[in-house]
C-alpha positions in Angstrom: -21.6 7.6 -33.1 -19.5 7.7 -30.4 -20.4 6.0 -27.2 -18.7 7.0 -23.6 -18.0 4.3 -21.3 -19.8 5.2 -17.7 -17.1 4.2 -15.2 -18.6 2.9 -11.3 -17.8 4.2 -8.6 -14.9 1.5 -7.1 -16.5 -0.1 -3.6 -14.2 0.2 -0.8 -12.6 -3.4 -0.8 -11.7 -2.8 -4.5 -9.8 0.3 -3.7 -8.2 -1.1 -0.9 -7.2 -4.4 -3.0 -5.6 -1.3 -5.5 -4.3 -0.1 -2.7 -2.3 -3.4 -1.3 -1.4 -4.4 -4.8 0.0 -1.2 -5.6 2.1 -0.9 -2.3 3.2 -4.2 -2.7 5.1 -3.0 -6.1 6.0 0.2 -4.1 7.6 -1.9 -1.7 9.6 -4.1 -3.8 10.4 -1.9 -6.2 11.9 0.7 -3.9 14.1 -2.4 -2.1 15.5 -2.9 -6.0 16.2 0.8 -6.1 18.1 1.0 -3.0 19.8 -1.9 -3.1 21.0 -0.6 -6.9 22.1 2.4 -4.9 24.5 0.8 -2.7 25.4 -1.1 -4.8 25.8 -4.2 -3.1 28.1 -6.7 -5.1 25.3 -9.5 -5.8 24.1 -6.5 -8.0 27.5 -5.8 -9.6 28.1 -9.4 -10.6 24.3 -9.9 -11.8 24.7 -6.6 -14.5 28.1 -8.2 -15.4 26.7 -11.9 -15.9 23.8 -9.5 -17.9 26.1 -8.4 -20.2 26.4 -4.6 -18.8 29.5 -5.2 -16.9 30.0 -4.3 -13.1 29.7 -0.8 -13.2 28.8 1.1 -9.6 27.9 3.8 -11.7 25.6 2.1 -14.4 24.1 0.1 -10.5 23.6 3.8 -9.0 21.7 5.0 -11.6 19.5 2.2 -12.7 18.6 2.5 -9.0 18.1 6.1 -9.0 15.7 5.8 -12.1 14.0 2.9 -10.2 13.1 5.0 -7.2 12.6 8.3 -8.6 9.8 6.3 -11.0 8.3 4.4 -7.9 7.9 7.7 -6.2 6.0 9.2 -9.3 3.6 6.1 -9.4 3.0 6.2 -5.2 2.0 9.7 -5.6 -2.0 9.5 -7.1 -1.6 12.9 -9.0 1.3 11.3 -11.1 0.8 7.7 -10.9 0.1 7.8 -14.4 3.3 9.0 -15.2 5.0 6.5 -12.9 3.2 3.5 -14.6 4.6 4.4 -17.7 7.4 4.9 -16.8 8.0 2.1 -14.7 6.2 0.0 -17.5 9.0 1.1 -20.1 11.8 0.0 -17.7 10.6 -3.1 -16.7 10.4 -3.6 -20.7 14.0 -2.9 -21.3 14.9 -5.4 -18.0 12.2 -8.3 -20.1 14.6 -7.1 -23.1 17.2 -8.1 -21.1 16.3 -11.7 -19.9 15.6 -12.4 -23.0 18.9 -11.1 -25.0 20.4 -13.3 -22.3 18.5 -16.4 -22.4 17.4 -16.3 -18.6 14.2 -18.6 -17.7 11.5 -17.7 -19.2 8.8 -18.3 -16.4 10.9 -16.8 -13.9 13.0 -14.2 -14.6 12.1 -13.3 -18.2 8.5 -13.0 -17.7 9.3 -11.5 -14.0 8.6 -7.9 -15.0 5.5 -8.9 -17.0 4.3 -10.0 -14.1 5.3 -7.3 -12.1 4.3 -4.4 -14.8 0.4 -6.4 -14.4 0.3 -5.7 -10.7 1.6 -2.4 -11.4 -1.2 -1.4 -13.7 -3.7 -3.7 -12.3 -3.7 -2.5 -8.9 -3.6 1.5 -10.3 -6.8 0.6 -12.3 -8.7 -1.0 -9.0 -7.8 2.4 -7.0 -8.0 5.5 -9.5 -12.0 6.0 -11.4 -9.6 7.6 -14.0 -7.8 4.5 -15.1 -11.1 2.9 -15.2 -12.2 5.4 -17.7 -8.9 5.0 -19.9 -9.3 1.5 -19.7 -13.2 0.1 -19.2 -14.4 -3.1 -19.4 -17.4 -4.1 -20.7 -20.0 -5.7 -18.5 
């Protein structure tokens, strides 16, 4: 027996809170990208001390992939897309901290953190998330 979750209609303040949470991430995430693009040399000296060394090149298109993900997520028809895609990179820059031994509370577990608000503010504004992803009353 199979049984299909009925999904609610979101109430206005719920979508909007989506809405906030998930421009929030737009915001920030497209300042990462563009300062990537730049590259300013904070960001230069940051992928060298992470063990990728101070390529412009490697900075440009880590903030190319950035943006062009952002933009797929701020768009509803493929915010999907963009969340899993932002989702895998803000894995590989976990992966990262981690290989490096960075803080664990505040820059390994940064895009945890930032990967819930991604996720959790697409599932307060799009009924289809809810769907994919119900919880139980």
């Amino acid at each position: 027996m199979t049984v299909i979750a009925e999904t609610l209609p979101a109430s206005k303040p719920t979508r909007w809170t989506g809405r906030i949470l998930s421009g929030l991430v737009i915001v920030f995430l497209m300042i990462d990208g563009a300062i990537k693009l730049v590259p300013w040399p904070v960001v230069t000296e940051t992928m060298d001390r992470m063990g990728y060394g101070s390529s412009e090149t490697l900075a440009r298109s880590l903030g190319l992939i950035t943006i062009v993900c952002t933009v797929l997520y701020s768009i509803p028809p493929t915010s999907i897309l963009g969340a899993i895609l932002l989702t895998g990179y803000l894995g590989g820059a976990m992966a990262s901290h981690v290989r490096i031994g960075s803080p664990l509370f505040t820059h390994t577990l940064f895009g945890l953190y930032l990967g819930l608000m991604v996720w959790g503010g697409l599932w307060l504004r799009d009924k289809d998330v809810r769907s994919l992803i119900p919880f139980r009353r």
